[in-house]
TIMAR-747516 format. One line per field, with one value per residue (C-alpha): chain; x, y, z. Coordinates in Angstrom, 2 decimals. Each point is the difference from the previous one (the first is absolute). Layout:
BEGIN
chain = A;...;
xx = X;...;
yy = Y;...;
zz = Z;...;
This chain:
BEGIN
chain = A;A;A;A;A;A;A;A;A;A;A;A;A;A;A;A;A;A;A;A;A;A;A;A;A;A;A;A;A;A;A;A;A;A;A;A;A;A;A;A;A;A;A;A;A;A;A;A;A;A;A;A;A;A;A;A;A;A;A;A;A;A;A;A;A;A;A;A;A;A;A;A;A;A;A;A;A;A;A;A;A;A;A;A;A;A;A;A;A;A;A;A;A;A;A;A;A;A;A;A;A;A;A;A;A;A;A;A;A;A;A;A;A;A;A;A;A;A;A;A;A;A;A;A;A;A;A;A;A;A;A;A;A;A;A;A;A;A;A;A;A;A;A;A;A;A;A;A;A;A;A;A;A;A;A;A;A;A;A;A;A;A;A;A;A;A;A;A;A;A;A;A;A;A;A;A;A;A;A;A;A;A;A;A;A;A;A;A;A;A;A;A;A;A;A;A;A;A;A;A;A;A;A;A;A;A;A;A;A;A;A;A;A;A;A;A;A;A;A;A;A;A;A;A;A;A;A;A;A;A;A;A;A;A;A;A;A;A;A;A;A;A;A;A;A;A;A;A;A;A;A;A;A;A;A;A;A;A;A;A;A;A;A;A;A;A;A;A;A;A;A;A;A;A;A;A;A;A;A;A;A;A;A;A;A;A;A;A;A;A;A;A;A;A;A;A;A;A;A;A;A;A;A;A;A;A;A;A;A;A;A;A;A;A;A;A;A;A;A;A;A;A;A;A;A;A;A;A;A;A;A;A;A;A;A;A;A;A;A;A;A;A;A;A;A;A;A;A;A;A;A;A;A;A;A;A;A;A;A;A;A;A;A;A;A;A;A;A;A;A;A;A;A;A;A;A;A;A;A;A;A;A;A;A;A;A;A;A;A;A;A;A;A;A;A;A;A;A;A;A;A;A;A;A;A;A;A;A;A;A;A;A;A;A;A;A;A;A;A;A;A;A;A;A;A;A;A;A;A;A;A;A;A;A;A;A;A;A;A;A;A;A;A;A;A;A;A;A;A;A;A;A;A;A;A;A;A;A;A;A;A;A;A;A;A;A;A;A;A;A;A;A;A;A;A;A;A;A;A;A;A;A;A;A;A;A;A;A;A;A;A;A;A;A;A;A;A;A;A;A;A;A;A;A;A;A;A;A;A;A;A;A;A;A;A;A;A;A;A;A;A;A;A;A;A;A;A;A;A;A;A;A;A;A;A;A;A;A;A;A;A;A;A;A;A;A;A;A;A;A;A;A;A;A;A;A;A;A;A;A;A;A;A;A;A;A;A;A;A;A;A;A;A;A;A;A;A;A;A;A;A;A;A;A;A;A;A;A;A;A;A;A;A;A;A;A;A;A;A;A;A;A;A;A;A;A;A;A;A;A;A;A;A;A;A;A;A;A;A;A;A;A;A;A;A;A;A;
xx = 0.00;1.54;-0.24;1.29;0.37;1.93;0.51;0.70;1.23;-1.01;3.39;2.40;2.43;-1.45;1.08;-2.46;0.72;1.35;-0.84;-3.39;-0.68;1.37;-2.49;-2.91;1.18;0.67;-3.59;-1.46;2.27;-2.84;-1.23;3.67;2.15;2.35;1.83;0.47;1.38;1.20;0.05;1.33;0.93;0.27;-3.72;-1.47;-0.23;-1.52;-0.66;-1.43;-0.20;-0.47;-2.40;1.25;-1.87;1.72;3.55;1.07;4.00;0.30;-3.61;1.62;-1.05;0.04;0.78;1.12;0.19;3.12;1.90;-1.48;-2.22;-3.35;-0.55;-3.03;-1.40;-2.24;-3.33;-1.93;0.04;-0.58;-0.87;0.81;3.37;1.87;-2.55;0.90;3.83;-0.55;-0.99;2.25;2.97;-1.22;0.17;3.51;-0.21;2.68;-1.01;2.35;-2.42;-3.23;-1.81;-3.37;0.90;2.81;-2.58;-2.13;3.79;0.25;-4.14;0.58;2.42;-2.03;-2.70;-0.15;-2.84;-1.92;1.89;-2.46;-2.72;2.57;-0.12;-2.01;0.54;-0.61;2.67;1.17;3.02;2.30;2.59;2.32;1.40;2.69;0.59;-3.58;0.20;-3.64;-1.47;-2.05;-2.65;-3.27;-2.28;-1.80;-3.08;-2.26;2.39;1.16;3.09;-0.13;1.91;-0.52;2.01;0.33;1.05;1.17;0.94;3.57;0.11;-1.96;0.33;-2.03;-0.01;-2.26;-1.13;-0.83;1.87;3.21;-1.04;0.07;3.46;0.88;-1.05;-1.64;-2.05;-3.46;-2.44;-2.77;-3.74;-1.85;-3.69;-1.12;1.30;-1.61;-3.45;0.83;1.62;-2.90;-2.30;1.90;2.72;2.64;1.19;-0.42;3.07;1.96;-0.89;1.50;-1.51;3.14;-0.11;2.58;1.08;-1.73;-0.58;0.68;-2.95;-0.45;1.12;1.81;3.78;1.89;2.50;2.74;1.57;1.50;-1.61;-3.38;-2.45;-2.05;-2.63;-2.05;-2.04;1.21;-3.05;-3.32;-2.52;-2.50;-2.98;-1.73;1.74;-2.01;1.11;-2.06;-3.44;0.59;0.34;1.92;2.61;0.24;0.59;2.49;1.78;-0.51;1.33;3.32;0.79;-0.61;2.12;2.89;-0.02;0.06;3.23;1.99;-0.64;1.87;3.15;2.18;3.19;-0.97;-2.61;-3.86;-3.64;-3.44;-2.63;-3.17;-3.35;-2.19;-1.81;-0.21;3.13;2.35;-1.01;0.53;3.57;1.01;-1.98;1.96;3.53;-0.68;-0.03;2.84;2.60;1.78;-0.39;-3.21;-0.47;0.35;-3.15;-0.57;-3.25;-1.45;-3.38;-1.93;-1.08;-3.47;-1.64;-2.16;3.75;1.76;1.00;2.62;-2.58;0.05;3.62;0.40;-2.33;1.98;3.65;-1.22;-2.04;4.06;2.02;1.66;2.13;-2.25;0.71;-2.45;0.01;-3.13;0.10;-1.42;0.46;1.78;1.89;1.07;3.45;-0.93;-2.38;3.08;2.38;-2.88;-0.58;3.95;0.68;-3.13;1.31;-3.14;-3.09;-1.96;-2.92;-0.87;0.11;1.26;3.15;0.54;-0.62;2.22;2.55;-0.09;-0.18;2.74;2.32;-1.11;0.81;3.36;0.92;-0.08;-0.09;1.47;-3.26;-3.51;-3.03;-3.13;-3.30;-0.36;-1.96;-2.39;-3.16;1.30;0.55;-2.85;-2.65;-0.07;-1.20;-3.47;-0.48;0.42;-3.21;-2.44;0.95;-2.26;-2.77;0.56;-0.48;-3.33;-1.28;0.86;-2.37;-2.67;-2.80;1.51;-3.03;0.56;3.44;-0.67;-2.66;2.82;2.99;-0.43;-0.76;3.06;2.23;-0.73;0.23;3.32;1.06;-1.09;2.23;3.12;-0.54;0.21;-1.54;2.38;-1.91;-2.92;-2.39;2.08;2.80;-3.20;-1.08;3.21;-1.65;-1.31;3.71;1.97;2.21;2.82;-1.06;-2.07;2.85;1.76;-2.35;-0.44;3.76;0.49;1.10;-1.42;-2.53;0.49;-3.23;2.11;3.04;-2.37;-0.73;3.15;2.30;0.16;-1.71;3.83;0.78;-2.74;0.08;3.73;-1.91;-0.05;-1.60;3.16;-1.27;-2.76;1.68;2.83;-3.55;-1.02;2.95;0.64;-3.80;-0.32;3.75;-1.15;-0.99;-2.32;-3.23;-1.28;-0.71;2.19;2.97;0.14;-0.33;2.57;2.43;-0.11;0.63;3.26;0.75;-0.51;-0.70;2.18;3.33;-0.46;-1.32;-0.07;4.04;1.11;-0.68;1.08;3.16;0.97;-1.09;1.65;3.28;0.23;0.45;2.48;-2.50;-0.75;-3.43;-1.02;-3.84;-0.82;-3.62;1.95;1.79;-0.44;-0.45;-2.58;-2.09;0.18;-1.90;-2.36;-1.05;-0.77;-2.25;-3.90;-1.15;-2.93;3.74;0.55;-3.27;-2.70;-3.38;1.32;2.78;3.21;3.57;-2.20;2.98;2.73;-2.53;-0.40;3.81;0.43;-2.43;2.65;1.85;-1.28;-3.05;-3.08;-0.79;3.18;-1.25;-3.62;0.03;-1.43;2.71;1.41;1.80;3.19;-1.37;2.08;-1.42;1.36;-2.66;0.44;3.53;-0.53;-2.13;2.49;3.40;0.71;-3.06;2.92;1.66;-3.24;-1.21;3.06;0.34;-3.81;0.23;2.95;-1.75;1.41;2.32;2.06;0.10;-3.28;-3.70;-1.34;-2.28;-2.74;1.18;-3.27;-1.75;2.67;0.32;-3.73;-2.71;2.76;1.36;-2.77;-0.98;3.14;-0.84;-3.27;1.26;-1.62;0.66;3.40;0.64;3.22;1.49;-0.71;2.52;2.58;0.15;0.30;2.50;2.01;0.16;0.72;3.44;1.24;-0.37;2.25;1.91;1.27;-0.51;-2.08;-0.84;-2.45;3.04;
yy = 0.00;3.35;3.23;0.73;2.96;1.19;2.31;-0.49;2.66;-0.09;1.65;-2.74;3.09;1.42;-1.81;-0.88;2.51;-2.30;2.48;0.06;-3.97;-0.01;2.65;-2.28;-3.09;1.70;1.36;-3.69;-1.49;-0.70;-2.58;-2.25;1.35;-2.75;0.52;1.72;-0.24;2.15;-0.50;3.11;-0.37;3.49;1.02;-3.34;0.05;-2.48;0.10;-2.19;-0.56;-3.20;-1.73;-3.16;-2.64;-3.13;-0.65;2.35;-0.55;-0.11;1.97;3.72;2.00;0.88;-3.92;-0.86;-3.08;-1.42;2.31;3.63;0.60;-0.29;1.96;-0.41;2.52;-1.75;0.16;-2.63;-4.01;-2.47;-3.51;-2.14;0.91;-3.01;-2.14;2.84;0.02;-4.00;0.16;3.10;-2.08;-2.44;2.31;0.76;2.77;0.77;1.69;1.27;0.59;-1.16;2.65;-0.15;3.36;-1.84;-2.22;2.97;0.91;-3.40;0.01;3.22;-1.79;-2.75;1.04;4.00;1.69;-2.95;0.10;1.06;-2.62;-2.94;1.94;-0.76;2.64;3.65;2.26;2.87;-0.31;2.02;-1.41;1.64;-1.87;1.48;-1.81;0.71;3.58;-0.84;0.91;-2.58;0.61;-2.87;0.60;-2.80;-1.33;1.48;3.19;-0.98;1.56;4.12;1.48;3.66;1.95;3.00;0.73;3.28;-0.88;0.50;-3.17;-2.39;0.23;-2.85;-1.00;-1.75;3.34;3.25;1.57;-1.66;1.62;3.28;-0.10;1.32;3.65;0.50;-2.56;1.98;0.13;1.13;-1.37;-2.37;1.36;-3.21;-1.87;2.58;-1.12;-3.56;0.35;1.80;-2.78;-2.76;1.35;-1.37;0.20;-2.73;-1.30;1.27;3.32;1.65;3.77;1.07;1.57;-2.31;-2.85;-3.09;-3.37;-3.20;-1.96;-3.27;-2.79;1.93;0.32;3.03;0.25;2.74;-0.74;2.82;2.46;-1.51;-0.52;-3.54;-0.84;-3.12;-2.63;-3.71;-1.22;0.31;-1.84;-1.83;-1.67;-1.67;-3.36;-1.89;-2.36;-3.26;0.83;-2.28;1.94;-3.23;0.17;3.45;0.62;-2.58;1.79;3.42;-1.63;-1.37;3.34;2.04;-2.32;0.00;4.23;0.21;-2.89;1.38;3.69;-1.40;-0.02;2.04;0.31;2.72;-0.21;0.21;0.00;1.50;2.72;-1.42;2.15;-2.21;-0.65;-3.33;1.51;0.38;-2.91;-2.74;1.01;0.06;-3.44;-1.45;1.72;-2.08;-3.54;0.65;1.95;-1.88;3.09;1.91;3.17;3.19;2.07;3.46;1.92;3.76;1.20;2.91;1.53;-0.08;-3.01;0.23;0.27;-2.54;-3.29;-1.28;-2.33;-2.00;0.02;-1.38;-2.88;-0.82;-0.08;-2.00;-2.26;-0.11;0.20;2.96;2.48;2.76;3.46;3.35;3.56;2.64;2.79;2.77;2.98;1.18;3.26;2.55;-1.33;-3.23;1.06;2.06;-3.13;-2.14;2.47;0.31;-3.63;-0.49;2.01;1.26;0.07;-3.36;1.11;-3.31;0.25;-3.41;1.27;0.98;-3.40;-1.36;2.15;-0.52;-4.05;0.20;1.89;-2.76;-2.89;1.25;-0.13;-4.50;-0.55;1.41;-1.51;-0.62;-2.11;2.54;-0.63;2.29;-1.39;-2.34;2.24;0.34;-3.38;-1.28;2.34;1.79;3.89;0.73;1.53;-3.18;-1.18;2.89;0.08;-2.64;1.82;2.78;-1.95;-1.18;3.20;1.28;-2.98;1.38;2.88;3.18;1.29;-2.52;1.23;2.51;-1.70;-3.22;2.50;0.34;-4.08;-0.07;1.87;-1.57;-3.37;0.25;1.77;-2.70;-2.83;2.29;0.88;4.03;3.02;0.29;-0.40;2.88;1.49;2.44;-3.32;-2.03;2.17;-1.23;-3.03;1.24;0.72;-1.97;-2.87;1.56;3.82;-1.38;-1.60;2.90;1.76;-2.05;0.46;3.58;1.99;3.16;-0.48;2.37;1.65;0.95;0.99;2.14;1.32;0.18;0.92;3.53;0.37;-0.04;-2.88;-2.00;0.80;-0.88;-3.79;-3.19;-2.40;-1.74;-2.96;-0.66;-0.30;-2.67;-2.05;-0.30;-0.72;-3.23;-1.20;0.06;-1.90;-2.99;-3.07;-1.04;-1.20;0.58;3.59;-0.52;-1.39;3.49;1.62;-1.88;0.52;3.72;-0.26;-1.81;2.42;3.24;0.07;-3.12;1.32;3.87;-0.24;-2.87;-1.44;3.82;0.44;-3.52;0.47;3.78;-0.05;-3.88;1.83;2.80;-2.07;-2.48;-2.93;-2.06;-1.37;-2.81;-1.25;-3.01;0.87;1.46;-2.93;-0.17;-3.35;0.01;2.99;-1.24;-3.40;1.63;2.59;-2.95;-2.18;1.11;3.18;-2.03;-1.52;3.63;1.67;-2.10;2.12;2.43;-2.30;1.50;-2.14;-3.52;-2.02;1.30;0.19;-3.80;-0.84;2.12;-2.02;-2.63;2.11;2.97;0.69;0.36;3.13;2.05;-1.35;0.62;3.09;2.94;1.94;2.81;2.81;1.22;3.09;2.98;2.27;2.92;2.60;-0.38;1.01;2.81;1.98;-0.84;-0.47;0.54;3.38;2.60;-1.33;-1.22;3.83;1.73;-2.29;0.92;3.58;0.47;-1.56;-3.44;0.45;3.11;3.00;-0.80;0.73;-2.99;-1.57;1.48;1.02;1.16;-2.77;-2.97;2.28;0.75;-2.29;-3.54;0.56;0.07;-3.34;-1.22;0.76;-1.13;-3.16;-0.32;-2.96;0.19;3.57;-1.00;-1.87;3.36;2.29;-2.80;0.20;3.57;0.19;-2.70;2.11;3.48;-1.72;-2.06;3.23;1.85;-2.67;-0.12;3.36;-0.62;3.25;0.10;0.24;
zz = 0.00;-1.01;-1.67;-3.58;-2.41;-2.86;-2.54;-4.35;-1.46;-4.29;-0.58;0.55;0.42;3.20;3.12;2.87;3.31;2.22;2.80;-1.09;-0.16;3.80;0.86;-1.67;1.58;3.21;0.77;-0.50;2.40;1.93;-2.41;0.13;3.31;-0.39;-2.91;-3.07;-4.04;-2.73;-3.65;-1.81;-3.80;-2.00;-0.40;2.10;3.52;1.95;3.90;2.80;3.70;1.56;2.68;0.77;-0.24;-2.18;-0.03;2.72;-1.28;-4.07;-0.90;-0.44;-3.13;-2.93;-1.11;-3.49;-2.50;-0.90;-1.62;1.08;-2.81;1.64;3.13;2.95;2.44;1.71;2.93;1.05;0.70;-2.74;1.91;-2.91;-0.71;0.78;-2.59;-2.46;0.97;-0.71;-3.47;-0.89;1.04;-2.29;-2.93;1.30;1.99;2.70;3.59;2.22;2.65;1.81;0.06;-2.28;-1.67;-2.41;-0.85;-1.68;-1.45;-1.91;-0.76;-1.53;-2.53;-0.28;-0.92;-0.74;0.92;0.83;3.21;2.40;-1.37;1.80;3.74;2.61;2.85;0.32;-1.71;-1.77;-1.90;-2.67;-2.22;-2.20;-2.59;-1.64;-3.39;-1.15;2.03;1.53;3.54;0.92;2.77;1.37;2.60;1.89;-1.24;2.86;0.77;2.88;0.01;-1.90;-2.81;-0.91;-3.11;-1.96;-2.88;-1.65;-3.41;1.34;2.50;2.05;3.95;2.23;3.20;2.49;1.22;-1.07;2.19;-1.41;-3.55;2.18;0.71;-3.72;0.48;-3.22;0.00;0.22;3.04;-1.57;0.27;-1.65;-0.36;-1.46;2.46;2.74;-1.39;0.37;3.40;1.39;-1.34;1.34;2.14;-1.86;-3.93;-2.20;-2.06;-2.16;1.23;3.62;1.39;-1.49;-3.48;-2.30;2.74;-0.88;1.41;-1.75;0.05;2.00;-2.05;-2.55;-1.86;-0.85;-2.86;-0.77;-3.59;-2.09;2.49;-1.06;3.17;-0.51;2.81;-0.64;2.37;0.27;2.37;0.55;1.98;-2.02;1.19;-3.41;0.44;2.30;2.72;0.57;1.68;3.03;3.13;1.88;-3.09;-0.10;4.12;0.17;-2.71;1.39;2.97;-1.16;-1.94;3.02;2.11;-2.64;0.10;3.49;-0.18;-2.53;2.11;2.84;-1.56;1.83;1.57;2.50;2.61;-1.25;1.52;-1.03;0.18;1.44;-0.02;1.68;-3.50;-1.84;-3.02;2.49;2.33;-2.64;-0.66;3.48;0.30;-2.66;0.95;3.50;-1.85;-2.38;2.96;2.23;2.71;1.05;-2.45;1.05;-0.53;0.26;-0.18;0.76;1.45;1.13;2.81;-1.43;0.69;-3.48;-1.92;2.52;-1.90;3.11;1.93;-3.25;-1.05;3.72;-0.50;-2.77;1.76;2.65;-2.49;-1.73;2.90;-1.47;1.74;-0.65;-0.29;0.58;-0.44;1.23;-2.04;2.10;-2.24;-3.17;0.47;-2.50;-0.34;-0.78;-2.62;-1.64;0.59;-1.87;-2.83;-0.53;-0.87;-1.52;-2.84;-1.73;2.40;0.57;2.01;1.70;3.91;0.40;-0.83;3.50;1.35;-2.41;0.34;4.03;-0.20;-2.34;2.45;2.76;-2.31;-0.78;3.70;-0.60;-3.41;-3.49;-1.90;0.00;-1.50;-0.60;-0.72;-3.32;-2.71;1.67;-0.95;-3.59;-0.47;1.66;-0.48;3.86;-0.60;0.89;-3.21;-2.08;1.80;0.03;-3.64;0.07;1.50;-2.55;-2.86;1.27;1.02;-3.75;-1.16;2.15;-2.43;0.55;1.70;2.72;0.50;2.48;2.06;0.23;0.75;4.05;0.08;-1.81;1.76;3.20;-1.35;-1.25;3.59;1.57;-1.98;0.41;3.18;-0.31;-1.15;-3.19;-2.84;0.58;-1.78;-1.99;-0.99;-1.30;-2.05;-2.21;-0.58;-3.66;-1.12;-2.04;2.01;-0.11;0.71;2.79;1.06;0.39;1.69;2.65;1.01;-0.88;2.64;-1.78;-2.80;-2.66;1.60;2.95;-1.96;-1.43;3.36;1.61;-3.42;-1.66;-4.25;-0.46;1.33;-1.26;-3.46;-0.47;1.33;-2.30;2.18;0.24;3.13;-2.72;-2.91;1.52;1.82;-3.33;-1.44;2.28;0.52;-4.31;-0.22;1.83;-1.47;2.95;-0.86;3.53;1.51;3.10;-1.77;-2.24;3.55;1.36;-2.44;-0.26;3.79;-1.05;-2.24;1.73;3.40;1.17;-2.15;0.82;3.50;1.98;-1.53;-0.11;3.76;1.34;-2.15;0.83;4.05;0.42;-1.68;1.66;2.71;-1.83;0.11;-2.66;-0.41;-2.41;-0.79;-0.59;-1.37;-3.28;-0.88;-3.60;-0.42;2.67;-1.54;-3.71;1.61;1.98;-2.79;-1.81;2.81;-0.69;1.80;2.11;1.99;1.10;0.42;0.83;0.42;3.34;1.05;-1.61;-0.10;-0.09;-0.98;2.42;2.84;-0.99;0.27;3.06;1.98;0.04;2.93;0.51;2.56;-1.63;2.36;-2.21;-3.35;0.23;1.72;-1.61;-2.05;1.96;-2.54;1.13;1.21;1.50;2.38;-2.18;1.22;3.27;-0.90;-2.23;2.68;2.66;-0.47;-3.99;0.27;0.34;-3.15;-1.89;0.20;-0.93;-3.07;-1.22;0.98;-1.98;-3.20;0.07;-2.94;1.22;-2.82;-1.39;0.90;-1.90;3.50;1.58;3.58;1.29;-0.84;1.38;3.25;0.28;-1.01;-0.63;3.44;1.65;-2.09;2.03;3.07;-0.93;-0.72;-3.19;-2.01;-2.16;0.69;2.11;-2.67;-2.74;3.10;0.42;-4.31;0.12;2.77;-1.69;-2.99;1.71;2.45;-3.22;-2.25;2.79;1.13;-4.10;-0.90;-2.40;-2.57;-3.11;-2.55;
């Protein structure tokens, strides 16, 4: 697990700063404290630091093939490497290591850019090979591990962070107004985009290429879903089974000490079940809860380390203070406005104390069909087969129905009516954190009209790519896409670095996902009854009170926070217009009428402040202009 970056220049004439690359590698130390590489060649440099994790003695970077030609920055784990180093030996390939990175070195040669189709890990990697004068550049299939790059015309500068691209002076901090609109939809920006005007993202599951100053960017996987698996539930759960074992396995290779994050929910609780059977020593587990008894998960994570034996770990998060919010914003590099980052971020810092990596729990709703919205999609489709005129005398009904399954008052009146849209507009606006409505309401004419609907646009995208037959498996699969790469992977990944941890799921084992997209929908969502087929596996070892229990979102009592301890800060940030030098929010209207919807305690108006407070600290904290 590391950090990487680098810089091309297109004339071969113009050497790389070696100051500079030290500067980029230095402010992502964080990410690899334990070592560090070089590469400089003219106008290629080539940087990383090192967590580590597999062969502690011979694993330092950049490694190389046999006789220099082919270079490797590299971040990640691949947990078939020593199969792979098997058959590249057999082609005649020489290591000098046993590290899994030269195995990416000789797959490289091997087989070109069909590299990153042989690797089964998490990773970001960049190779330079200098007879064909190519930068080569893969991210993992599920974007675990970020890449972000910008290029001038003049040269190509990446890193695993923004703020490594930072360190070169000119490289712009300007906004991205497109990617405003989708932030303040989703709180996050889809991929390839970033909230900074020309620094990009490579996709999830994509390659870059650099050849004769040429910049190639093309996919290599995808997710598919139209080749179905037999229809027999037995077959398919033992097989399910088996694959999920095998990921969490191969995920316990490590030469440093590892444990897990446990929640108290069923994701979570099956890998730390399964860890117990396959370690030879009880698991460390660490978990976080709440004050708040409604947003406390810890009674449950308990009841599953003494159901393990594990030696469990806790943490009560009592507050979040201004610092910490700055601290969070800082590493997170462009603003992710999901308050579980501060949980995560905290648990990591606990973990680190006993272990250098973790098993997480990511993935287990996208693979298995757990988000409430995948089953009152259900409800939505009927009620759009009901006369129209009926509509409105079914609505309240409606509402309170679909309350009742989920166990809240989340989907109200103002969310049904949604139900008419399209699937993948409605979709969207059951997860927006401001419909365009209330950008309309809290955003200046000027603002608005420089809009493209951006969150929409990439929903559609996604949901019309899929070759699902089934309405959930389209829904599913733009979660993948979007919100699992961009939100949940970019938070686990930044706040479990910035506290040099590394953090592996199981859930996103490729192999595992390609066979459950291709198991029948009915195995995951079975009328209200979400996750039918791992619920069925877990109640092999896991009590039934944990897998049956009504889902409990990770919720963060982020209101209570931003009219107590983050209100100083959270009203200096809106009163000075959120993005400083520009009038383009209504500052009357947050600090009147949507503050007192805060303190009012009205439904979603909470997570609309901890957006725009997100927004206003990362725009300072960056000092971000309008170009």
């Amino acid at each position: 697990m590391c950090g990487i970056c680098g810089i091309i220049h297109f004339d071969s004439t113009q050497p790389v700063s070696d100051q500079i690359l030290r500067r980029m590698n230095g402010i992502i130390s964080h990410r690899g404290p334990d070592d560090e590489g070089f590469f400089l060649n003219q106008n290629v440099g080539l940087a990383m630091r090192r967590l580590s994790i597999i062969d502690l003695g011979t694993g330092h970077q950049p490694i190389f093939n046999e006789d220099g030609s082919v270079v490797i920055v590299f971040n990640g784990e691949i947990y078939n490497y020593l199969e792979l180093r098997t058959t590249l030996e057999k082609y005649g390939h020489r290591f000098t290591t046993n590290s899994d990175t030269e195995t990416i070195v000789h797959a490289y040669e091997q087989w070109g850019e069909a590299c990153p189709e042989k690797l089964r890990g998490m990773f970001v990697f960049a190779i330079w090979d200098a007879r064909k004068q190519k930068l080569f550049i893969a991210r993992d299939r599920l974007g675990k591990k970020p890449l972000y790059y910008y290029n001038d015309g003049k040269r190509l500068i990446f890193a695993s962070e923004i703020k490594g691209l930072l360190e070169n002076n000119d490289v712009p901090r300007k906004l991205n107004i497109q990617g405003l609109d989708g932030y303040l939809t989703l709180g996050y920006v889809p991929a390839p985009g970033t909230l900074f005007q020309e620094i990009y993202k490579l996709p999830a599951g994509h390659h870059l290429s650099l050849v004769s100053n040429q910049l190639t960017i093309q996919p290599y996987w995808d997710l598919h879903y139209r080749n179905p698996a037999p229809q027999n539930l037995e077959e398919c759960r033992e097989q399910v089974r088996a694959l999920l074992e095998e990921s969490v396995r191969i995920r316990l290779m490590s030469d440093v000490p590892l444990g897990a994050f446990l929640s108290g929910g069923i994701d979570s609780s099956v890998v730390v079940g399964l860890m117990s059977r396959m370690m030879s020593q009880p698991v460390d587990t660490f978990s976080v809860g709440f004050e708040e008894e409604e947003h406390n998960e810890l009674p449950y994570a308990r009841r599953i380390a003494q159901h393990f034996g594990t030696n469990h770990h806790e943490i009560l998060v009592n507050d979040c203070s201004p610092d910490l919010l700055q601290k969070l914003v800082w590493h997170m590099d462009e603003p992710v406005a999901d308050p579980a980052a501060v949980p995560t971020l905290l648990v990591s810092e606990l973990a680190r104390q006993y272990v250098t990596v973790v098993l997480t729990g990511e993935g287990g709703d996208e693979l298995f069909a757990g988000y409430d919205y995948y089953r009152v999609n259900r409800w939505a489709g009927r009620y759009n087969l009901l006369p129209e005129k009926l509509n409105r005398k079914v609505l309240p009904a409606l509402a309170r129905g679909v309350n009742a399954i989920i166990g809240r008052p989340r989907y109200h009146e103002r969310t049904i009516w949604n139900w008419s849209l399209p699937p993948a507009a409605r979709m969207l606006a059951w997860i927006a954190t401001f419909t365009d409505q209330q950008k309309a309401a809290i955003c200046t004419p000027a603002l608005l009209q420089q809009f493209n609907h951006a969150a929409q646009t990439v929903f559609e995208k996604f949901y019309n790519a899929c070759d699902a037959a089934e309405d959930v498996h389209r829904l599913m699969y733009t979660d993948t896409k979007v919100w699992l790469a961009d939100d949940l992977l970019m938070k686990v990944d930044k706040m479990s670095m910035a506290k040099s941890l590394e953090a592996r799921a199981p859930y996103l084992d490729h192999m595992l996902m390609e066979y459950v997209a291709s198991i029948p929908a009915s195995m995951k969502l079975q009328g209200e009854v979400s996750k039918r087929i791992l619920k069925q596996i877990a109640e092999e070892f896991l009590p039934r009170e944990i897998i049956y229990r009504r889902k409990h979102t990770f919720d963060v009592p982020i209101g209570k926070w931003l009219l107590g301890s983050l209100k100083e800060l959270a009203l200096e940030v809106i009163e000075q217009g959120i993005i400083p030098g520009v009038q383009w929010f209504d500052v009357k209207y947050l600090r009147g009428s949507l503050w007192q919807a805060l303190e009012a305690n009205e439904p979603g108006v909470a997570a609309q402040f901890w957006n725009l407070v997100n927004l206003g600290l990362w725009a300072r904290i960056y000092g971000v202009s309008l170009g």
